[in-house]
ZAMARGU-4260 file (C-alpha; in steps of 0.2 Angstrom, whole numbers, plus 5000, padded with zeros to 4 digits):
<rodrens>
0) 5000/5000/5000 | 5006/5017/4996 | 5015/5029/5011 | 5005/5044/5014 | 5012/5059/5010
5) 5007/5075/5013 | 5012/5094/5008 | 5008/5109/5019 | 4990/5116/5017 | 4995/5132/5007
10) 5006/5121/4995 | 4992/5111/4992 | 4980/5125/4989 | 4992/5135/4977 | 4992/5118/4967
15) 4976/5116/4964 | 4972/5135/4960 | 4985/5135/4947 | 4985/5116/4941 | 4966/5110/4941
20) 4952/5119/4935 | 4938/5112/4947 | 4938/5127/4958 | 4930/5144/4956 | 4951/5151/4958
25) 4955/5140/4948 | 4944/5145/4936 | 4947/5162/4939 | 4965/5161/4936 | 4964/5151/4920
30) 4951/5164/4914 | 4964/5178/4920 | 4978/5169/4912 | 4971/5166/4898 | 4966/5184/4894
35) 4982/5191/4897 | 4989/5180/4885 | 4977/5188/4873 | 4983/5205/4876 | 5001/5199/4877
40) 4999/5194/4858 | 4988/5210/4855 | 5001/5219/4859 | 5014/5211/4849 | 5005/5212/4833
45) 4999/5230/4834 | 5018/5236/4842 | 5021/5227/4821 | 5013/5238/4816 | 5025/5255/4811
50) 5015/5268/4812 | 5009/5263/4831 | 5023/5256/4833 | 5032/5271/4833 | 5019/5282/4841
55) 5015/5272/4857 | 5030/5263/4860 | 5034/5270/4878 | 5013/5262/4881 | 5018/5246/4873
60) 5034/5241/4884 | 5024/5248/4898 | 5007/5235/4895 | 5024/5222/4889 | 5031/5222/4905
65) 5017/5221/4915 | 5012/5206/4905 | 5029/5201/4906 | 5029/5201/4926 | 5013/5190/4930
70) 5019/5178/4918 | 5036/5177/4927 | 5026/5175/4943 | 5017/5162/4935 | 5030/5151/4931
75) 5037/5154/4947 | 5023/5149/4959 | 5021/5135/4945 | 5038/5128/4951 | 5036/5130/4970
80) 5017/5124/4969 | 5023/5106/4965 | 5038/5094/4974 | 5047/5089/4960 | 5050/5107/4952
85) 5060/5098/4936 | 5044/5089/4931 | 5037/5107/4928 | 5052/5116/4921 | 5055/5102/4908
90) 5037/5099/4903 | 5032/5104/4886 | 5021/5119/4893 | 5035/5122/4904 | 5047/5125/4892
95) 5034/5136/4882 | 5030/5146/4900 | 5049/5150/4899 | 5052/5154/4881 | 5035/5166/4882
100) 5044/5176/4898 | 5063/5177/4894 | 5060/5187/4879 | 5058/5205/4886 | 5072/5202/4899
105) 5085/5196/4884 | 5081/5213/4876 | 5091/5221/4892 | 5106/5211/4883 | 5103/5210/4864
110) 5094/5219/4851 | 5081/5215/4839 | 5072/5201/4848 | 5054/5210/4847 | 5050/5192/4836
115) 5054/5181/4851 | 5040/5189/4860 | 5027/5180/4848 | 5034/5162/4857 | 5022/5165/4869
120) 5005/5163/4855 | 5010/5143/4860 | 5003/5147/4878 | 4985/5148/4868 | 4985/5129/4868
125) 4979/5132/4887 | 4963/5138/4881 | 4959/5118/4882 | 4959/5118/4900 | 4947/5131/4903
130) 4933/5122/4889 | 4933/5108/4900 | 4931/5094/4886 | 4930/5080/4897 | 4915/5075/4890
135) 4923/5072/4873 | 4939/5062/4879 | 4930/5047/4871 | 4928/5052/4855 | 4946/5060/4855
140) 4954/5045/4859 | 4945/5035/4846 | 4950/5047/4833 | 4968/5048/4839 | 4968/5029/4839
145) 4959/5029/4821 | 4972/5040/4813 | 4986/5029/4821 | 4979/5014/4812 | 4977/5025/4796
150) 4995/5026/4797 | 5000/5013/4786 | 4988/5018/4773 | 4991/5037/4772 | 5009/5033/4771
155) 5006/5021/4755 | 4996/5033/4748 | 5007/5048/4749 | 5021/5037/4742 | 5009/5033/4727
160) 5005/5051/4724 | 5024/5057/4726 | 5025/5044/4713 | 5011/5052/4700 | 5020/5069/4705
165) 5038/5064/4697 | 5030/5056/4683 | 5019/5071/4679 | 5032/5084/4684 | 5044/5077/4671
170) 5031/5073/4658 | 5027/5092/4659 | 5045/5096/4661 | 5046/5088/4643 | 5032/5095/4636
175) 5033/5112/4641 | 5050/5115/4642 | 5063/5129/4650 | 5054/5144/4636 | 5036/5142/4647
180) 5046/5142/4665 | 5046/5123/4666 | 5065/5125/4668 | 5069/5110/4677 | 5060/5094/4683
185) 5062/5097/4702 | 5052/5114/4697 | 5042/5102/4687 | 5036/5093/4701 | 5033/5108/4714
190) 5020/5113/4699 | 5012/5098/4698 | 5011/5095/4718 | 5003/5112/4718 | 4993/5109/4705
195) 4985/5091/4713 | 4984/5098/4728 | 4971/5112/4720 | 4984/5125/4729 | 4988/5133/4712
200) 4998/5148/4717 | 4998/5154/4697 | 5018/5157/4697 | 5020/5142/4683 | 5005/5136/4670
205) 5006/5127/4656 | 5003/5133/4639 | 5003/5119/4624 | 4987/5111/4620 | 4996/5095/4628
210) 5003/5103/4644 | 4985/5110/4646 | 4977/5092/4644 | 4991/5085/4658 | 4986/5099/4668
215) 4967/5094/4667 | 4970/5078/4670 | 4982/5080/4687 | 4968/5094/4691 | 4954/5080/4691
220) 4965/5068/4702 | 4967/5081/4716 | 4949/5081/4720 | 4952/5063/4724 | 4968/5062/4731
225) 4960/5076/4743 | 4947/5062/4748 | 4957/5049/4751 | 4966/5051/4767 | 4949/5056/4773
230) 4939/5041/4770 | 4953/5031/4776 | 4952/5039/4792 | 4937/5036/4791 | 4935/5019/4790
235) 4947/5017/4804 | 4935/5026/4815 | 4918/5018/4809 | 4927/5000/4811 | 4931/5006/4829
240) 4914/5011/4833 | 4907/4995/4829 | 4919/4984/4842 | 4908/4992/4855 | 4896/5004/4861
245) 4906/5018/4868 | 4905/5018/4887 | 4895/5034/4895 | 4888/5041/4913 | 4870/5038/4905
250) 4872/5020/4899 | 4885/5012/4909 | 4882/5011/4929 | 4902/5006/4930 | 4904/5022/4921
255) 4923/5029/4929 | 4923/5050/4928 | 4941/5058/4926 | 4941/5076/4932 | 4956/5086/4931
260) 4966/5082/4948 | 4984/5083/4943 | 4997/5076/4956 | 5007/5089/4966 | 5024/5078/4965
265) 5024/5070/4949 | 5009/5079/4938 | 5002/5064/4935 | 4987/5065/4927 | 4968/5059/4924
270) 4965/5054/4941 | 4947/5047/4945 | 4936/5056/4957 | 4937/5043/4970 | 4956/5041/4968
275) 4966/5043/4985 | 4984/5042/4977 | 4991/5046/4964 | 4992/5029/4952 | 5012/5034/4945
280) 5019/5039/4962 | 5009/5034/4975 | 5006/5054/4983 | 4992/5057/4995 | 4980/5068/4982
285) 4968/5075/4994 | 4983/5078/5009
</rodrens>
């Protein structure tokens, strides 16, 4: 059986403000958070901007730095919050905290880094935390399993169409030739990927009768090739839905909710509401 640990009340409180979302502060701070971010990349793109740029600079690095400061708090309470600080500070949204908040201080010591400060739009991803989609883990996972299994396909099937794309790109390459900007087969076989994919930037088009009719034909293909990697997916997913009537709250009594307590020593996650410990590291989750 696992030791009982325990951390002191206010730890314990910090973390579940800042790490779980089932309070009303911790709510409030994701909301808070979440906003800031929004006027953090506000701010960015409008400082772009020359004409504004220019004129409110002195109220840009002001709103910057105050942006700037919460987020350094942030990541700090982040890191004191929890009992194994690393797990935090080399975490994927940990790593992104930091890059988002080191920016403005490197601009004390180097020039031009006013791009840097766009690093922090990855924070947006928290935005999933406040939605709240538990109810669609589910569905999410059978997709992510479904497009797993599609791997194979897809990876066949963009082989195949890499394929069609050097055939074409050199058929055109031979029809069109250098004097109509067909001036080499790797160029060849950008137009044509450009073309199947029914991107068609415009830069390159054919124009022979014969290059013309190649073109029509690869134009026709994109509409199925666009199709494909769909329907495959698809498949995978349908074929997963009939293994078993997905399990929920309203048809299945032994139904097991996962909310969104996060252990304080490891950040473990997915923990059920009746878990007492944390099922990676054994911590006490409710002290």
């Amino acid at each position: 059986m696992p030791s009982i640990k325990t951390a002191p009340a206010w730890k314990r409180k910090l973390h579940e403000v800042i790490y779980e979302a089932d309070t009303p502060a911790g709510k409030l701070f994701d909301v808070i958070l979440f906003i800031l971010i929004i006027i953090s990349l506000i701010l960015v793109m409008l400082e772009s901007v020359p004409s504004l740029g220019v004129k409110y600079a002195d109220e840009f690095i002001t709103a910057e730095w105050i942006v700037t400061i919460f987020f350094t708090i942030e990541y700090i309470l982040r890191i004191i919050s929890i009992n194994k600080p690393t797990k935090y500070i080399f975490s994927f949204y940990g790593i992104i905290d930091l890059l988002s908040t080191i920016p403005l201080y490197l601009t004390f010591f180097f020039g031009g880094l006013n791009a840097l400060l766009a690093v922090r739009s990855l924070r947006l991803l928290r935005v999933f935390r406040i939605l709240k989609v538990t109810r669609y883990i589910g569905a999410a996972d059978k997709l992510s399993k479904a497009i797993k299994a599609s791997g194979p396909k897809i990876a066949v099937f963009l082989f195949a169409v890499i394929i069609v794309s050097i055939i074409f790109g050199t058929l055109m390459y031979i029809v069109e030739g250098p004097e109509h900007g067909f001036d080499s087969i790797p160029k060849s076989i950008y137009w044509c990927i450009v073309t199947l994919t029914t991107v068609g930037f415009g830069d390159i088009a054919p124009e022979t009768p014969l290059g013309q009719f190649l073109a029509t034909i690869i134009m026709i293909m994109g509409y199925g090739i666009i199709a494909v990697p769909t329907g495959i997916v698809s498949a995978e997913y349908s074929q997963d839905l009939l293994k078993g009537k997905e399990s929920t709250p309203e048809n299945d009594p032994n139904y097991k909710h996962v909310n969104t307590q996060v252990c304080q020593n490891c950040l473990a996650k997915k923990h059920q509401d009746t878990a007492q410990f944390c099922h990676i590291c054994g911590y006490s989750l409710h002290g």
